[in-house]
C-alpha positions as CSV (number, residue, x, y, z in Angstrom):
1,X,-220.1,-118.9,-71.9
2,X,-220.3,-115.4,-71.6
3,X,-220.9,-113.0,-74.7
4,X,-219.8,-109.4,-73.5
5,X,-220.8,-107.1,-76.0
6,X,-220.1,-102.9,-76.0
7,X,-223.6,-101.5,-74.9
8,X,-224.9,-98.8,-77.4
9,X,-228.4,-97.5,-77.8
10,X,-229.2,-98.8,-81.9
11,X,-227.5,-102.4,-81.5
12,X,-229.3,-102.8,-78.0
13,X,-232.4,-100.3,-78.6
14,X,-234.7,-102.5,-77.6
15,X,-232.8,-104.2,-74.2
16,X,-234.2,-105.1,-71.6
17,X,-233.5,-106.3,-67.7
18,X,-235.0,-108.3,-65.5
19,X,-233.8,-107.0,-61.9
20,X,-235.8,-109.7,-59.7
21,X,-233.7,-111.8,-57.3
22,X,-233.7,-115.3,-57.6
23,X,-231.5,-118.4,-57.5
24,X,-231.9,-118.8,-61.6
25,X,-230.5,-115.5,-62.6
26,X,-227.7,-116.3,-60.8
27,X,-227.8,-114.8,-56.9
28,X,-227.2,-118.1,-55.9
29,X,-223.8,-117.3,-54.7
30,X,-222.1,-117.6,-51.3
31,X,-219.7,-114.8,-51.3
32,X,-219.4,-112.0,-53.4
33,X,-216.6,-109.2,-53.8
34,X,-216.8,-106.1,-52.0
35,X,-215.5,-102.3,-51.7
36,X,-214.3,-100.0,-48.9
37,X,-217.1,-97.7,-49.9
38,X,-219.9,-99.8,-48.7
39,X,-218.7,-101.3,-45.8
40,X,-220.9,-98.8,-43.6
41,X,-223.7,-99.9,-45.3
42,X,-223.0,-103.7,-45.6
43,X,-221.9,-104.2,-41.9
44,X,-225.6,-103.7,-41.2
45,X,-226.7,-107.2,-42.6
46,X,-223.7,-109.1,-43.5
47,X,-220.3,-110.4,-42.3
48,X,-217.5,-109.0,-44.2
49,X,-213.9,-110.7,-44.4
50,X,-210.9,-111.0,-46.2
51,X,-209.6,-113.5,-48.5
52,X,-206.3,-113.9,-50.1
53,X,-206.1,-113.3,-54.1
54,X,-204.3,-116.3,-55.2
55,X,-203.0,-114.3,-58.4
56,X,-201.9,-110.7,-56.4
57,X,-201.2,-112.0,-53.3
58,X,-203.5,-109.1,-51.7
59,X,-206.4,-109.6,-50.0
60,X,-209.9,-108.5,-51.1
61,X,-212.7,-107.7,-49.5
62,X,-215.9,-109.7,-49.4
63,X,-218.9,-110.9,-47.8
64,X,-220.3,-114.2,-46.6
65,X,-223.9,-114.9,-48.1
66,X,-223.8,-118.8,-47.1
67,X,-222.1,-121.7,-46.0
68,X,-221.8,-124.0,-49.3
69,X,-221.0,-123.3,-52.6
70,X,-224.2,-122.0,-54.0
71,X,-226.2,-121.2,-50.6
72,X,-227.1,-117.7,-50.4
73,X,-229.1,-117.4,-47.4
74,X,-230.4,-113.7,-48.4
75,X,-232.3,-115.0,-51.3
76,X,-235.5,-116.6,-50.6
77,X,-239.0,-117.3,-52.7
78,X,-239.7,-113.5,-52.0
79,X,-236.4,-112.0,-53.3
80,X,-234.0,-110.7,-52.2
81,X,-233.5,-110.2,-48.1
82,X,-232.1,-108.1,-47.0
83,X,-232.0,-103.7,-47.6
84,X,-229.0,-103.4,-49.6
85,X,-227.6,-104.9,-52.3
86,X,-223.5,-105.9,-52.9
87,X,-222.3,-103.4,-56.4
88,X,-220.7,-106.4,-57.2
89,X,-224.5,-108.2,-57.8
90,X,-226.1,-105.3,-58.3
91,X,-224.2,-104.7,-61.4
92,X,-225.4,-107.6,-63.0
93,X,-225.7,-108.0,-65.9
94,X,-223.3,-105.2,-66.8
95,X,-219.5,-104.8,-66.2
96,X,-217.3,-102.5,-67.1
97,X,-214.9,-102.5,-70.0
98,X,-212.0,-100.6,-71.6
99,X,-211.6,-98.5,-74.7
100,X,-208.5,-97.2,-75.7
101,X,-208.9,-93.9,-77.2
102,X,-206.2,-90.9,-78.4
103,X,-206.2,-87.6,-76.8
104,X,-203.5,-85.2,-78.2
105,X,-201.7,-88.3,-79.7
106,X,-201.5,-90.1,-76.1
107,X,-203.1,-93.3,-76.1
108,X,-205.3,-94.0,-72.5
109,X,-207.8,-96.1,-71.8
110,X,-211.4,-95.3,-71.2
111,X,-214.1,-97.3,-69.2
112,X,-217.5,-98.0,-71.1
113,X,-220.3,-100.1,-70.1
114,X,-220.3,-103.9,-71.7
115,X,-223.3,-106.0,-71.3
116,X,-223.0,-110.4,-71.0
117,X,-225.7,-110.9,-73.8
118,X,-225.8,-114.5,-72.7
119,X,-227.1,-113.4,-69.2
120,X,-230.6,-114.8,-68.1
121,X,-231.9,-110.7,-67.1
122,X,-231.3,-109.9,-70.6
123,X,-234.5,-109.5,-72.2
124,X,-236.6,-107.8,-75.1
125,X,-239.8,-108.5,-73.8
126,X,-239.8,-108.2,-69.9
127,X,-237.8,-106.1,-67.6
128,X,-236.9,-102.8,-67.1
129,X,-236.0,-100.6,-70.4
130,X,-232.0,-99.8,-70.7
131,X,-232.5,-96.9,-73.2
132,X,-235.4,-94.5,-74.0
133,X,-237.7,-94.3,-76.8
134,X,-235.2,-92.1,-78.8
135,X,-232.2,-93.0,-77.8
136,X,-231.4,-91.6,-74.0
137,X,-230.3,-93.2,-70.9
138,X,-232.8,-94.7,-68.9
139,X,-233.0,-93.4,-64.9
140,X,-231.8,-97.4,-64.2
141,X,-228.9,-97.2,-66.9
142,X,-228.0,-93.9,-65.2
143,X,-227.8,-95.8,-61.9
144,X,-226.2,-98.5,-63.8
145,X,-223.7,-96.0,-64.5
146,X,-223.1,-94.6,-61.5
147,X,-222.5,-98.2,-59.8
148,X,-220.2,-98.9,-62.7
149,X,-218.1,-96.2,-61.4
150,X,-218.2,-96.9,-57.9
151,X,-216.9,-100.3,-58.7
152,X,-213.9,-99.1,-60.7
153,X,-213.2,-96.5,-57.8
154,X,-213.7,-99.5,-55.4
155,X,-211.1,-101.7,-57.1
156,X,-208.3,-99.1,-56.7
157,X,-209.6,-99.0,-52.9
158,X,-209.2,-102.1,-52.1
159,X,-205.9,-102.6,-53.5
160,X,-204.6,-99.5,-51.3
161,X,-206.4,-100.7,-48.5
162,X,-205.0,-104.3,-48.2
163,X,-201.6,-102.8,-48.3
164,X,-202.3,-100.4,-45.3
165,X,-203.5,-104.0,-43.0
166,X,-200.5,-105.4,-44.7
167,X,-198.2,-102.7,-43.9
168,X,-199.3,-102.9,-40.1
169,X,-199.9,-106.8,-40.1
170,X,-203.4,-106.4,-39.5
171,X,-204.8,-109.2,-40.7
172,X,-205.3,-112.7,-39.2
173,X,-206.7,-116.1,-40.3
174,X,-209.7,-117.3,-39.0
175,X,-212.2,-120.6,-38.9
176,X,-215.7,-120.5,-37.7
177,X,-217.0,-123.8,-36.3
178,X,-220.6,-124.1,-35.3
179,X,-223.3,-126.6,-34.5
180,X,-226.7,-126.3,-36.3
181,X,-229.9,-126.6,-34.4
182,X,-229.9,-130.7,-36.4
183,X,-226.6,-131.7,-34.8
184,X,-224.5,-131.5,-37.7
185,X,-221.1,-130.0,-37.5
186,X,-220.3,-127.2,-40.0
187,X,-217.4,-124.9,-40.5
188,X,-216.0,-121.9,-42.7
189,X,-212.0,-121.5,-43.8
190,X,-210.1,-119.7,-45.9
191,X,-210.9,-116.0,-44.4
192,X,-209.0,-113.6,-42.7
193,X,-210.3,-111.0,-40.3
194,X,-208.8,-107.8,-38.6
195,X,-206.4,-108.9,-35.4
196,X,-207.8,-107.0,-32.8
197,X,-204.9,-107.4,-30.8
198,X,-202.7,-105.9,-33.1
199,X,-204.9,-102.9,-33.9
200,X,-204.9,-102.2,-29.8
201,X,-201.4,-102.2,-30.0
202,X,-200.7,-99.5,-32.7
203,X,-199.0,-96.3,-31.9
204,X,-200.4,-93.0,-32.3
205,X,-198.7,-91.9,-35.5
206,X,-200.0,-95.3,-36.6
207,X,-203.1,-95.2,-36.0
208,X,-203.5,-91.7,-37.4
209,X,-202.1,-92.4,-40.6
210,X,-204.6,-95.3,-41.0
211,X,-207.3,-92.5,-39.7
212,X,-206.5,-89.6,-42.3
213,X,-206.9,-92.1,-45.2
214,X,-210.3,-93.2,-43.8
215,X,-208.5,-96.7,-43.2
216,X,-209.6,-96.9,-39.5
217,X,-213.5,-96.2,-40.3
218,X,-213.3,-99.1,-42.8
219,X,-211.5,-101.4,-40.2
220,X,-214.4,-100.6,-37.6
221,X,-217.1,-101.2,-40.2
222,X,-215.2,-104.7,-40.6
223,X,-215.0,-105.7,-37.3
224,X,-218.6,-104.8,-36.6
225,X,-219.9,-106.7,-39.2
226,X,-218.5,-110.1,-37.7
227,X,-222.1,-109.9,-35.4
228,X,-223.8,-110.9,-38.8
229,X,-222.2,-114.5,-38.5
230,X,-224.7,-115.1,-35.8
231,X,-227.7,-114.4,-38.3
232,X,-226.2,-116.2,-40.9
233,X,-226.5,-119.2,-38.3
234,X,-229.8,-118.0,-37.5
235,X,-231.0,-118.2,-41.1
236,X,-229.3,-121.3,-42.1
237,X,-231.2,-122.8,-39.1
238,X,-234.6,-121.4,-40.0
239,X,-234.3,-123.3,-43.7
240,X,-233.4,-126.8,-41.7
């Protein structure tokens, strides 16, 4: 079970993090949750799709790491594979939390930094420092921080972004079928992509409403990513 704890720099003075990649701290994961604000930089190495959020009804964003439930075909003896890293796993083993606090009498609440004490990267013997001799952020708890916050941006993304495909019936289910290089028959369901069809078919007032809100970009990042399947064949192939 998890044991999120409020970080602070006397109970946790002495934390540490292991940030090496590997199937026991838990990259062992075939999908992972993505944001708007990386697809440029994901569509480089991995497929990115949609699936449907059983409890919103929205779709989120994510991208395809394997084929079964724990394959991550990134992850390898050596680390990590690839030149960027999902937030949502680079994160690990922080998340963010809520405080509610009272500014002028108004009750709002704040985001702070919790830590899963039960996480195997938590450490007080190996890893990297969280907090300075005397108290300070660390430089990697200031970029913890700062991918913290692009995450809690990224959520409100997302959300705003799966109504725009919504709104113009974007999106489209999709099953990939292949044949691996042993004969055996594998395929992937559940997803949805971007309807190319549809997109071509958009107005102009359309199209430049989902421009100004840098909706388009994102849709193009999306649809270039779906090379990346071919790789992920590639490397699932390669481990046969």
């Amino acid at each position: 079970m998890a044991n999120h704890q409020l970080l602070n720099n006397i109970t946790h003075k002495d934390l540490k993090i292991i940030t090496d990649r590997a199937a026991w701290y838990g990259d062992d994961i075939a999908r992972t949750g993505v944001f708007p604000l990386e697809f440029r930089r994901l569509q480089a190495e991995y497929p990115i799709a949609f699936q449907e959020n059983a409890r919103t009804g929205s779709f989120d964003s994510i991208v395809i790491l394997g084929f079964a439930e724990g394959e991550n075909l990134f992850l390898s003896a050596d680390g990590w594979e690839a030149g960027y890293v999902p937030l949502s796993i680079e994160r690990q083993p922080f998340l963010i939390g809520f405080q509610t606090t009272a500014d002028g009498g108004v009750l709002a609440d704040e985001p702070v930094v919790h830590i899963d004490m039960d996480s195997p990267r938590v450490s007080e013997t190996e890893g990297v420092p969280v907090f300075l001799e005397h108290g300070g952020h660390s430089p990697y708890l200031e970029h913890i921080n700062s991918v913290l916050m692009a995450i809690h941006d990224g959520v409100e993304q997302n959300k705003v972004f799966s109504e725009a495909l919504t709104e113009f019936d974007l999106l489209e289910p999709f099953t990939l079928e292949f044949v691996l290089n042993d004969g055996s028959k594998q395929n992937l369901t559940g997803l949805h992509t971007i309807n190319e069809e549809k997109l071509n078919a958009l107005d102009g007032e359309s199209l430049a409403k989902l421009h100004v809100n840098g909706y388009l970009e994102h849709i193009y990042m999306v649809m270039a990513s779906i090379s990346n399947f071919k790789t992920l064949i590639d490397r699932k192939n390669a481990r046969l």
